[in-house]
C-alpha positions, 0 to 999 in steps of 0.5 A: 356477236351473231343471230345466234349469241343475241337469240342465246342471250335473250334465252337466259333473260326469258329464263329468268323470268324477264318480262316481254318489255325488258326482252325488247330493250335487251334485243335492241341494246344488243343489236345495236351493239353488234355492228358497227355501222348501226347508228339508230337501233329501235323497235316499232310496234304495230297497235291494233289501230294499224299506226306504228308506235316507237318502243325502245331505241339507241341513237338520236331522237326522233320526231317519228315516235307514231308511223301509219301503215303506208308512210316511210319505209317503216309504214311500208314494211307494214303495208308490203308485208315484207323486210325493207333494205334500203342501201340509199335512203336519198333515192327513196320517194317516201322516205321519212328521215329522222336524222340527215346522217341517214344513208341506208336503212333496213326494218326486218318485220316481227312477224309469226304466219301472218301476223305481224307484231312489231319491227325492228328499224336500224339506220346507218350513215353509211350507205349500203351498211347491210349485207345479207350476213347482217341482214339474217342476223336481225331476221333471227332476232326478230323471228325470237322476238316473234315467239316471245309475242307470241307466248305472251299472247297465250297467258 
């Protein structure tokens, strides 16, 4: 399934009426099942007091349910202002690891301009899993998702 076909789906959910929460969870259970090297599929979302708050997820739990900006690759995203791939998640100084099968991890930040609303984290236990194809694909999931905050802003 591509960018495309997830973003087209989660069209018709918004269509019908879906609320922001269940767009989320459908964007995550769809991203996840896209790829067979996505082993951890989540959503953080950055709260006003700058700390990152784990919404929806498939995969093992973690302890990492709160991140502050600056800490592990997902907290660094935040601070850097930018997309994070990291094909070997051992070499990372900073790495939080929420499962030792961890290889590679990428966060693709929601973001609109300069306001960021939330990220997606994917982890795979297999190094090197994203290749710029995969990586454009959650990036256009994520720029939907970014309208979608957006709209719910406005009402």
């Amino acid at each position: 399934m591509t960018g495309d076909d997830i973003c087209k789906k989660l069209d018709e959910m918004s269509h019908q009426g879906e609320k922001l929460e269940n767009l989320l969870k459908n964007a995550v259970q769809l991203l996840h099942e896209s790829e067979p090297a996505f082993h951890w599929t989540g959503i953080y979302e950055l709260s006003s007091d700058q700390v990152l708050r784990l919404g929806h997820f498939i995969g093992a739990s973690t302890e990492h349910v709160f991140i502050s900006v600056g800490k592990g690759i997902c907290g660094s995203a935040i601070a850097d202002r930018c997309n994070k791939n990291i094909p070997d998640v051992s070499l990372e100084e900073n790495y939080l690891a929420c499962s030792t099968s961890t290889k590679s991890e990428l966060v693709i930040l929601i973001r609109k301009g300069e306001t960021i609303f939330a990220q997606i984290d994917i982890d795979s236990h297999d190094h090197n899993a994203f290749d710029p194809q995969i990586e454009k694909k959650v990036e256009k999931v994520a720029e939907w998702l970014a309208d979608a905050y957006v709209a719910v802003q406005k009402h």
